[in-house]
C-alpha positions as CSV (number, residue, x, y, z in Angstrom):
1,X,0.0,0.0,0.0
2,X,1.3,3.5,-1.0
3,X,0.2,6.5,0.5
4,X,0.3,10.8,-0.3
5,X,0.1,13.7,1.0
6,X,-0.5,16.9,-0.4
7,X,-1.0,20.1,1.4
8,X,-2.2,23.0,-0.1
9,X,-2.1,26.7,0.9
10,X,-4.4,29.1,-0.9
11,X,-4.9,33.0,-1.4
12,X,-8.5,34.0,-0.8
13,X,-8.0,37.3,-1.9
14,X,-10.6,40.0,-0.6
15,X,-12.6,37.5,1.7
16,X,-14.6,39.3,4.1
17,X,-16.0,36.7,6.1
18,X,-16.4,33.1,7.5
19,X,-19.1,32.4,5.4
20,X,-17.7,33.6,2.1
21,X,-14.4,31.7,3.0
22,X,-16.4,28.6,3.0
23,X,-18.5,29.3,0.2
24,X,-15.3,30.1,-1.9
25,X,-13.8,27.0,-0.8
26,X,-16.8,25.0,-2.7
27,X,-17.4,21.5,-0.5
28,X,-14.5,20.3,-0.6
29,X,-14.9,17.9,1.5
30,X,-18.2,17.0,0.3
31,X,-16.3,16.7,-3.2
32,X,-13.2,14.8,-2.6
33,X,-14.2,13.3,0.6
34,X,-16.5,11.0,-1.2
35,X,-13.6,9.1,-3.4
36,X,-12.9,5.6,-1.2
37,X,-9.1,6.7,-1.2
38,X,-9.5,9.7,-0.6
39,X,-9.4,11.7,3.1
40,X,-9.5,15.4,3.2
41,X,-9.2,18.5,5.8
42,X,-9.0,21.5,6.8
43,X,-5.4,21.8,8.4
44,X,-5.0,24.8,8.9
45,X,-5.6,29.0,8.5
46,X,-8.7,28.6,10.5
47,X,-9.2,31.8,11.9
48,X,-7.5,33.5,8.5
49,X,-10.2,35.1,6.0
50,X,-7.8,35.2,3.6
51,X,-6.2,32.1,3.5
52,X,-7.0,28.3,3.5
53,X,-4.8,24.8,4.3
54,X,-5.8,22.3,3.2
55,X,-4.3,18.5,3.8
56,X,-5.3,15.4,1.0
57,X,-4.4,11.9,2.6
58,X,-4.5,9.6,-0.9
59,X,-4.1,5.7,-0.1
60,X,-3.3,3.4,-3.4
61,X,-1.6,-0.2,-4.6
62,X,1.1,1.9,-7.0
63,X,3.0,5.1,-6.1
64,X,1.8,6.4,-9.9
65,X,-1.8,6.2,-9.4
66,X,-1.1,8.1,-5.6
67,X,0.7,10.4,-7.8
68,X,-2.0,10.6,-10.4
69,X,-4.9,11.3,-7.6
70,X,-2.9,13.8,-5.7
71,X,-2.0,15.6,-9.3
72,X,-6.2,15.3,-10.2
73,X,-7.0,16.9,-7.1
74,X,-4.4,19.6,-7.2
75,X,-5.8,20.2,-10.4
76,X,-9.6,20.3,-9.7
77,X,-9.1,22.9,-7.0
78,X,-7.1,25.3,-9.3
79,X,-9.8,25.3,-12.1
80,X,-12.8,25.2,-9.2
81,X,-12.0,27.3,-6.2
82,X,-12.3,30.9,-6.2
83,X,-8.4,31.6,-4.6
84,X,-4.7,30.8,-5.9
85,X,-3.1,28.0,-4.7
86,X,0.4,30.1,-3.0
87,X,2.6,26.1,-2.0
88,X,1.4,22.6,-3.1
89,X,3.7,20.2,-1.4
90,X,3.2,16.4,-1.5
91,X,4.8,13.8,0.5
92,X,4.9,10.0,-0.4
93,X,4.8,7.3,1.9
């Protein structure tokens, strides 16, 4: 068994609130938290309007398809939130 994880930090330019923080930040649990190999949280920036962590735990049989769902998920959140990812950094176990 292989295991990832990628952290992300992102820019929420201009966010005024809690509520638009989350709104911005689009379900992401209810989106990749649904994927069997998938676990996914908030890490950290909690009490920052402005900023989001993020932490993807990716369990798999091969390193490549660890790699491959950390690279799709990485992807999906640049196209679908409304911030800039600032530091992706991934670890493989």
């Amino acid at each position: 068994m292989h295991i990832g994880i990628l952290t992300l930090h992102i820019s929420l330019p201009g966010c005024q609130s809690l509520k638009e923080k989350r709104q911005r930040m689009g379900g992401l649990h209810e989106r990749f938290g649904r994927h069997p190999s998938v676990a996914v949280c908030e890490s950290g920036e909690l009490d920052r309007l402005e900023a989001s962590e993020w932490t993807f735990v990716a369990a798999a049989t091969t390193s490549q398809k660890v790699e491959s769902l950390l690279s799709e998920i990485e992807d999906k959140i640049q196209r679908t939130v409304d911030g800039r990812v600032m530091e992706a950094t991934r670890e493989l176990l």
